[in-house]
C-alpha positions in Angstrom: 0.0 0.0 0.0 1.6 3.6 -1.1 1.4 6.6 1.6 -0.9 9.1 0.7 -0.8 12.3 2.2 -3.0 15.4 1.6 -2.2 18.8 0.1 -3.9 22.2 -0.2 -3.5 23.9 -4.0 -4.1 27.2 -4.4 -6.9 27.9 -7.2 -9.2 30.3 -8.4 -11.8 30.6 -5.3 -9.9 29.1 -2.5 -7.9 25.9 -2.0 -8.3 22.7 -4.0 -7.9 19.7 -2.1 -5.7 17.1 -3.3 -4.4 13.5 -2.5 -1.1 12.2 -3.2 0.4 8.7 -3.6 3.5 7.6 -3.8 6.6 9.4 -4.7 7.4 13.7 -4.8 7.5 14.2 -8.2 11.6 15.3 -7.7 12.1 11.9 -7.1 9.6 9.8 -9.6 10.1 8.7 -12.6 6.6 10.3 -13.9 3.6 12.2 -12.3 0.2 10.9 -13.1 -2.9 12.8 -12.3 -5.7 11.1 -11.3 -9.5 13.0 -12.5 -12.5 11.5 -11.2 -15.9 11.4 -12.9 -19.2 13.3 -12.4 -20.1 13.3 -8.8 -17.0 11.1 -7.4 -14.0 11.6 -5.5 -10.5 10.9 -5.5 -11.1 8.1 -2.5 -12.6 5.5 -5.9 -8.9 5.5 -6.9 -7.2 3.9 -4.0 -7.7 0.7 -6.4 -5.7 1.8 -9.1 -3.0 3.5 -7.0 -2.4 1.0 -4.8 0.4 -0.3 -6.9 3.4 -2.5 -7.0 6.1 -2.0 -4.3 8.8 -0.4 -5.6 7.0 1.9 -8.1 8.6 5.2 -7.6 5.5 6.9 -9.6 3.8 10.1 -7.8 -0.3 10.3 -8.4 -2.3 13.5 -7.6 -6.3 13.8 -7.7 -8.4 16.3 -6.7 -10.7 14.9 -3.8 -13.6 16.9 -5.3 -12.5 19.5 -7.8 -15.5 22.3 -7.4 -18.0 19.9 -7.0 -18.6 19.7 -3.0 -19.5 23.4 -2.5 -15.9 24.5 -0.7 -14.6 26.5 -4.0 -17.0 28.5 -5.5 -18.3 29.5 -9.9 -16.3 29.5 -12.1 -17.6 25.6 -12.8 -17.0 23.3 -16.2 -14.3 22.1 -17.9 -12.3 25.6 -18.2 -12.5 25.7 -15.0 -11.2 21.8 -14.1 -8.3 22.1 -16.5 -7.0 25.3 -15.1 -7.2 23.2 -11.6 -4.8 20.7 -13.1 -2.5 23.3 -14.1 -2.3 24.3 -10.7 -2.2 20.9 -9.1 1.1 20.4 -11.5 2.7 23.6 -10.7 1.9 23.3 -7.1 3.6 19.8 -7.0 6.4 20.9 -9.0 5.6 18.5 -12.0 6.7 19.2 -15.3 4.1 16.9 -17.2 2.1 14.0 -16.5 0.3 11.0 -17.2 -3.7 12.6 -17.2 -6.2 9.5 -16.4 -9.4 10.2 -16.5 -13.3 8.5 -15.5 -16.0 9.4 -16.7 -16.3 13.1 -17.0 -12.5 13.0 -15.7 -11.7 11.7 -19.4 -13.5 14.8 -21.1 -11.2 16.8 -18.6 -8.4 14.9 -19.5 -8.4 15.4 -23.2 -9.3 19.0 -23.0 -6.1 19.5 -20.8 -3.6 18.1 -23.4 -5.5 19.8 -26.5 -4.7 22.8 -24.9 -1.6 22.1 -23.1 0.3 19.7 -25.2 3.4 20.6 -23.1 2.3 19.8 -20.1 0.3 16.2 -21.0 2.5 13.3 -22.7 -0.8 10.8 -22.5 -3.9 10.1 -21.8 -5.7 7.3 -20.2 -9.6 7.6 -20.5 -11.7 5.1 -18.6 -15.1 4.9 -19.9 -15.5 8.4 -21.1 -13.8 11.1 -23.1 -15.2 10.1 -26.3 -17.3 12.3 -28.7 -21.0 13.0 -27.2 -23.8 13.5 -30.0 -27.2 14.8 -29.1 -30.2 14.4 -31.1 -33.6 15.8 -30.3 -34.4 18.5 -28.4 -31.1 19.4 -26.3 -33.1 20.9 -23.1 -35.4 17.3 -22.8 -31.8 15.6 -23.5 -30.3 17.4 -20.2 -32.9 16.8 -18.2 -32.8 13.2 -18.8 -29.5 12.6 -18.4 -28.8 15.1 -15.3 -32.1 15.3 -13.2 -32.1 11.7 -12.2 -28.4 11.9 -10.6 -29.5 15.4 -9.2 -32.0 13.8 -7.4 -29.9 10.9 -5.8 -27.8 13.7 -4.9 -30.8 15.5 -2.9 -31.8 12.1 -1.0 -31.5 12.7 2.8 -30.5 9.6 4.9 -31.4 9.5 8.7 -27.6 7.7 9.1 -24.5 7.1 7.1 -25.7 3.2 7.2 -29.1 3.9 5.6 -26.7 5.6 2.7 -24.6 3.0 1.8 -27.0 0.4 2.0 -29.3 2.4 -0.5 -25.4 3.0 -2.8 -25.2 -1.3 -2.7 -28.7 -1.1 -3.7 -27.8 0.7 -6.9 -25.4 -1.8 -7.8 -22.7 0.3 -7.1 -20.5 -2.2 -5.1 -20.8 -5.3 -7.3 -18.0 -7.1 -7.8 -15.7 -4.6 -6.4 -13.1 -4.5 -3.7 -15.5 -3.3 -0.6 -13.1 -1.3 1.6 -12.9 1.0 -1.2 -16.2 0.7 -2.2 -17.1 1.9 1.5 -14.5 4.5 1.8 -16.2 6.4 -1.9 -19.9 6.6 -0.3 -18.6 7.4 3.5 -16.2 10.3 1.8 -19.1 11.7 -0.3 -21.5 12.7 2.4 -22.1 15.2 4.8 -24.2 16.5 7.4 -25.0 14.5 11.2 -27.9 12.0 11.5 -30.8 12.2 10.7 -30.1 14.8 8.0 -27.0 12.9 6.4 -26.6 13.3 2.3 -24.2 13.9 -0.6 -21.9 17.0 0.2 -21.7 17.5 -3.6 -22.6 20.7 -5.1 -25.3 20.1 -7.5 -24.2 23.6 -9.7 -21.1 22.1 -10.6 -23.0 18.9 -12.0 -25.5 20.8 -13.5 -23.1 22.9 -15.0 -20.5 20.5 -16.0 -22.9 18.0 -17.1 -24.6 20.1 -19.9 -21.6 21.5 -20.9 -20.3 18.3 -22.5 -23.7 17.5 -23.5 -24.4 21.0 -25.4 -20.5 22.0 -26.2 -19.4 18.9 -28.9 -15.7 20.5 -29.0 -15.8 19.5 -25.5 -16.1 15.8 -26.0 -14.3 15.2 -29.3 -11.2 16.4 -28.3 -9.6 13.1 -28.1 -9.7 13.6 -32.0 -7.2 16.3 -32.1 -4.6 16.0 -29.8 -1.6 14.2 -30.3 -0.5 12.1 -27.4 -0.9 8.2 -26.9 -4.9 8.0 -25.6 -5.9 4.4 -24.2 -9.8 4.4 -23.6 -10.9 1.6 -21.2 -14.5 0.9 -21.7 -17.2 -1.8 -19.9 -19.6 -3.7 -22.7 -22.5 -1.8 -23.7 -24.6 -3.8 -21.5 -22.7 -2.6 -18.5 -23.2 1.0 -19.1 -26.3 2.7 -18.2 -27.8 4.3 -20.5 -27.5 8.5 -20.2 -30.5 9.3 -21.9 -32.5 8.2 -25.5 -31.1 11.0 -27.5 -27.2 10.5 -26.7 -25.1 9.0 -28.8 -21.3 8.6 -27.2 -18.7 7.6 -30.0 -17.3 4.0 -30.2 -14.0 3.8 -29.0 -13.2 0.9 -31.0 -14.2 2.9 -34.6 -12.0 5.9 -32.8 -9.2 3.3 -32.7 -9.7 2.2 -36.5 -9.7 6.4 -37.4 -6.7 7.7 -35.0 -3.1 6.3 -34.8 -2.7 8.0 -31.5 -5.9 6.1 -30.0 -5.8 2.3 -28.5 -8.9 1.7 -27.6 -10.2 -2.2 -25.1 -13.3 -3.6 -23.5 -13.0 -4.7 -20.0 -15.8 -7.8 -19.4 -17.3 -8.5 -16.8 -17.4 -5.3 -14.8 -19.5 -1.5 -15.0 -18.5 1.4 -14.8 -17.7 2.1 -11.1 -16.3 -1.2 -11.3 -13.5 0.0 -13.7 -12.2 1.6 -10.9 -13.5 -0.7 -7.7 -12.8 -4.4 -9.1 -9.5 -5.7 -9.0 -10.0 -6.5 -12.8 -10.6 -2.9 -13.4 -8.0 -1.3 -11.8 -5.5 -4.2 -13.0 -6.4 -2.6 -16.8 -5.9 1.0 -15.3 -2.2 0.1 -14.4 -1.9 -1.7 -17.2 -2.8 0.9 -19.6 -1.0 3.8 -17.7 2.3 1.4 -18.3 1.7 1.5 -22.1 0.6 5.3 -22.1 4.2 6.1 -20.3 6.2 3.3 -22.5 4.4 4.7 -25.8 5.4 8.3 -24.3 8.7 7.6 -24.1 9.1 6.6 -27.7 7.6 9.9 -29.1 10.0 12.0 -31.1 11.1 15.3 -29.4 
């Protein structure tokens, strides 16, 4: 198990908080940041960076980048990529490794479009792939974002009445539990019997639509020109986001883009990416390739 220890970046609004693992990036041999999806927090990665002894890599995530009220407007993906720019100053790392779930991934790819310096790969775990929307755009959003909004309202007399009601969603199937536990316990606020989600529905609102409305915003994995590995669950493992969104194949993405390696993990969803063994085995896995293919890029 790597030490993790918690920082405090400076950003726009206040301070970002921030968990690191491993090693100071002075002393790694490459810095990976860690970008969680829509909703989560950096506590779902302690699958994926619990690594191999020996690995001298440092990984940074923000915990909750604008998302659980402590940091205030400007929200959306701007807003998260200039947070990452901060988090790599702050830690005194050059470049990095970006790997990204969910809305993470959109993050992610917008980062090295617009700072190609600063990003040498991508790893993009279920996400990050162009986002179509057909039919009327405000019926779309409403779809897709209201029923998450209103998990995110549901009050809980106790922190045990809210995780049972997370394993009830299907959240913790198949996944390593400890970690499983430590995602919903991290996410709420509030004492009993008033307990519920600390996150700040704004910031989902706001980033949600964006990617839905903006479609630079999601095909940016088409233009930039670092190694990308997408990770993705089988179609039957991913719920569906609404009737009228269409989210690119990353398989025909693979076919279309040199840069672009694209697998399906069976057997798991998409919290499980992160949570199952399995899942966070392909997450290392493809982070090795990202920072092997890396290295082999001409200056």
């Amino acid at each position: 198990m790597q030490q993790r220890r918690s920082i405090s970046v400076p950003v726009a609004g206040g301070e970002l908080s921030v968990e690191v693992s491993g090693a100071s990036p002075e002393r790694s041999n490459g810095s990976v940041v860690f970008l969680h999806d829509l909703a989560a927090n950096s506590v779902s990665w302690r699958s994926v960076t619990s690594t191999r002894p020996g690995d001298d890599r440092t990984g940074a995530g923000p915990s909750r980048p604008r998302c659980d009220g402590e940091l205030p407007e400007p929200f959306g993906i701007d807003a998260h990529v200039a947070d990452v720019i901060a988090v790599l100053d702050h830690t005194g790392a050059g470049s990095c490794v970006l790997v990204g779930h969910g809305t993470g991934a959109s993050i992610a790819t917008s980062m090295a479009e617009r700072h190609p310096d600063r990003v040498h790969g991508c790893v993009l775990i279920d996400g990050g792939v162009p986002i179509r929307v057909i039919g009327d755009h405000a019926v779309v959003i409403d779809a897709a974002l209201l029923p998450l909004l209103q998990r995110l309202r549901t009050v809980y007399p106790d922190r045990d009445t809210a995780l049972l009601a997370a394993r009830a969603r299907g959240m913790s199937t198949g996944t390593a539990d400890d970690v499983f536990v430590a995602t919903v316990l991290h996410d709420l606020g509030g004492t009993p019997p008033q307990v519920r989600s600390r996150t700040n529905e704004s910031a989902v609102w706001f980033d949600g639509s964006e990617l839905l409305l903006d479609p630079a915003k999601s095909s940016a994995i088409e233009r930039i020109g670092v190694p990308v590995e997408v990770l993705s669950v089988a179609a039957w493992a991913r719920p569906v986001v609404a009737d009228d969104v269409v989210l690119g194949d990353p398989l025909e993405l693979e076919r279309r883009h040199a840069h672009v390696a694209a697998a399906i993990v069976p057997g798991v969803d998409h919290d499980g990416l992160l949570l199952h063994p399995q899942g966070a085995d392909a997450v290392r896995r493809c982070v090795d390739r990202v920072m092997a293919r890396a290295t082999r890029r001409p200056n």
